[in-house]
C-alpha positions, 0 to 999 in steps of 0.5 A: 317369413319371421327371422330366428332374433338367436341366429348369427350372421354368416361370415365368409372369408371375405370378412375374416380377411378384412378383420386380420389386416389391421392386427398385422399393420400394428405389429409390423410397425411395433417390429420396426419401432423396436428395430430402430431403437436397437440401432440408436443404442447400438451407434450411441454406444459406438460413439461413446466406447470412442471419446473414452478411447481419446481420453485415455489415447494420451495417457495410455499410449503418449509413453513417458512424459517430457518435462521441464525441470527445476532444482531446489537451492539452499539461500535466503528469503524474505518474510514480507507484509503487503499492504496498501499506502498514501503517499504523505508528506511530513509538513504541508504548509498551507499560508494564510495572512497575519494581517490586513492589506493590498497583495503588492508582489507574489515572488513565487512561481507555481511548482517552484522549489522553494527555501525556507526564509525565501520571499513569497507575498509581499502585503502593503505595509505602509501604515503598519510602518507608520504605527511602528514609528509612532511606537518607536517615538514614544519610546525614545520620549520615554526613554529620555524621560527615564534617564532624567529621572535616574540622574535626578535620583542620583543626585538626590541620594547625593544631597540625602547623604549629606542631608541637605534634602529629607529622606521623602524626597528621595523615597518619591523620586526612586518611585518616579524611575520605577514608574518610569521604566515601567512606561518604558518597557510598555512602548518597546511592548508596542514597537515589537508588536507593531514591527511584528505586524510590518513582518507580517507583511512579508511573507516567506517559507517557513519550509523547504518544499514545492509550492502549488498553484498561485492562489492570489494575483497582486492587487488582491485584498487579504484579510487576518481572518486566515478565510483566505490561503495565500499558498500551500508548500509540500515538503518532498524530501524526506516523504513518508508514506503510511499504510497499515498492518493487519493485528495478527501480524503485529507481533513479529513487527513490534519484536523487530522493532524492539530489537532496534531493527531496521525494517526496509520498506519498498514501494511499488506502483499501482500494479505492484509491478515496477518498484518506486522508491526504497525506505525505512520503517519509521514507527507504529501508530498508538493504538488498532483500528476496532472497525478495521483490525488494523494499525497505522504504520509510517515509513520514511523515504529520500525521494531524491528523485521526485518519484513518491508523490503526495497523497500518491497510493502506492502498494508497500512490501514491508521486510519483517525477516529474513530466513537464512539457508532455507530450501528454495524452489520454484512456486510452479512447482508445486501441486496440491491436493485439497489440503496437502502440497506435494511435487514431483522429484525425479530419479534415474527419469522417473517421477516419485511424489512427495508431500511437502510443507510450504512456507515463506513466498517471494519473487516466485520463490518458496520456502519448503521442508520435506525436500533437501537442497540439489533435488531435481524436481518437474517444473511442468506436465503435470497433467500427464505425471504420476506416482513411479511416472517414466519421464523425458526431461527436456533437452535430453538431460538425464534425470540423476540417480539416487545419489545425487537426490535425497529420499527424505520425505513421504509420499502423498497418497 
């Protein structure tokens, strides 16, 4: 029997049931997915209301902060350069020999102190002594034949005057004296010259210093070529020590200087912590340093106690001022923002902010306008102070009234 190609299939309740579960599986799992984003979100915002809430538990409900205080005091402060220095001797004697010849004592002991004119190498001088007295025999010879030539040249003007000789023998026997003091003075030429070389054979020093290391052991052979050093003396009292000064702050230094100033200088360790050795300002080199901007300056110190050591680095503080009755206060004090610098003056324990303008620094130490000597400032607690803060300072002292600060100044905004 054919079939209709238009007649559709008869669907039961069986098949419209199987159709309907999988829309009904995807929706539920939709509903739940939504559910669990909700939760996520609700305990994210839990967590997140509860660090804002620690945050802010210091400053809100910490009440007034306790600080350390510090006064501003009325005094004096130093306007110091810093720079870097080497340690340098004022003469360094590095001994050579003058002469030719066999080492026969060395008197010196390595890192000995030694005068000036003490014995230092003592050098062979026999034959040096040989060509001295063979020097000084001409000269004796010539001398006696220079003192026959004067007593006959006397004796000569004698018989001229009562002319029992010509007048040209006389004239030729003056020439000869004149030939003969030249001869004269040519060998004692050569005495000094050959006693200079027998000096030379006994080395001293030509100053007052350390000497270092033995650099010849007796029985060495030494030439005049000076290849050879034979010893260095370093003076160590006085010592200078030379450092620089950068161009833009030369000015105030030659101001000084040309005054008749005398600038102190002190030196400090490798770690600017413990100071070596105080001295004076000596002088400012001829001309600036084009690749570095900066100009040479020496400084003179005693180093009665050995502490500056040659070629020794060492950080320098040179003092170009002094500024009298300034308002000083703590450097910790003192707070910034961006640009502007203010602190915190405290009145009847309460912190008010004002701006200042710091200057001069040292030894943790500042030199500030915009504050007046006696005002009492917070040294500490920042974090927790503002403009009209209530504070505690610490160990139960009451911060003073108005009376006792000075409201001059500006707040910072």
């Amino acid at each position: 029997m054919p079939t209709d190609q238009n007649e559709r299939p008869v669907t039961g309740p069986e098949h419209q049931l199987a159709a309907s579960q999988p829309r009904q599986h995807k929706f539920a799992s939709v509903i739940v997915w939504i559910v669990l984003l909700l939760v996520f979100a609700a305990a994210f915002y839990l967590v997140l209301r509860k660090h804002e809430d620690s945050a802010r538990a210091p400053r809100a409900g910490g009440g007034p902060a306790t600080v350390v205080t510090a006064t501003a005091q009325k005094g004096d402060i130093g306007i110091y350069l810093d720079s870097i220095g080497t340690v340098t001797p004022i003469y360094t004697s590095s001994i050579t020999s003058q002469v030719n010849g066999i080492v026969t004592a060395v008197h010196y002991k390595e890192g000995q102190i030694v005068r000036k004119g003490d014995a230092l190498i003592d050098i062979d001088d026999r034959s040096y002594r040989a060509t001295l007295l063979q020097a000084q025999g001409t000269l004796d010879r010539d001398e006696g034949l220079l003192a026959q030539g004067q007593m006959n040249a006397e004796r000569y003007r004698e018989a001229w005057a009562r002319r029992a000789i010509p007048k040209q023998t006389l004239d030729d026997q003056e020439k000869l004296v004149l030939q003969q003091q030249g001869t004269v003075k040519l060998d004692q030429g050569l005495v000094q010259f050959d006693q200079i070389q027998v000096d030379y054979c006994h080395i001293t020093a030509p100053i007052t210093g350390k000497v270092g290391l033995r650099l010849v052991d007796p029985g060495n052979v030494v030439q005049s070529s000076g290849a050879l050093t034979l010893a260095v003396i370093t003076q160590l009292q006085p010592i200078t020590v030379i450092f620089t000064i950068a161009e833009d702050n030369l000015s105030p230094v030659q101001q000084r200087l040309r005054k008749n100033a005398k600038l102190s200088v002190d030196a400090f360790d490798r770690g600017a912590q413990k100071k070596v050795a105080s001295g004076m300002l000596l002088t400012l080199d001829n001309q600036i340093d084009t690749t570095t901007g900066t100009v040479k300056a020496r400084a003179s110190f005693e180093n009665k106690d050995a502490a500056l050591f040659p070629n020794e680095f060492v950080n320098i503080r040179l003092l170009v001022d002094t500024l009298h009755d300034a308002t000083l206060i703590p450097s910790s004090a003192i707070q910034h923002n961006g640009q502007a610098a203010f602190v915190y003056v405290l009145q009847d324990n309460t912190a008010h902010m004002r701006s200042i303008k710091p200057g001069v620094t040292d030894a943790g130490m500042t030199e500030v306008t915009g504050v007046s000597p006696c005002d009492v400032l917070a040294n500490s607690s920042f974090e927790k102070l503002q403009d009209n803060a209530k504070v505690v300072v610490s160990g139960g002292k009451p911060a003073p009234g108005p009376a006792s600060g000075n409201a001059a100044g500006s707040k910072s905004p």
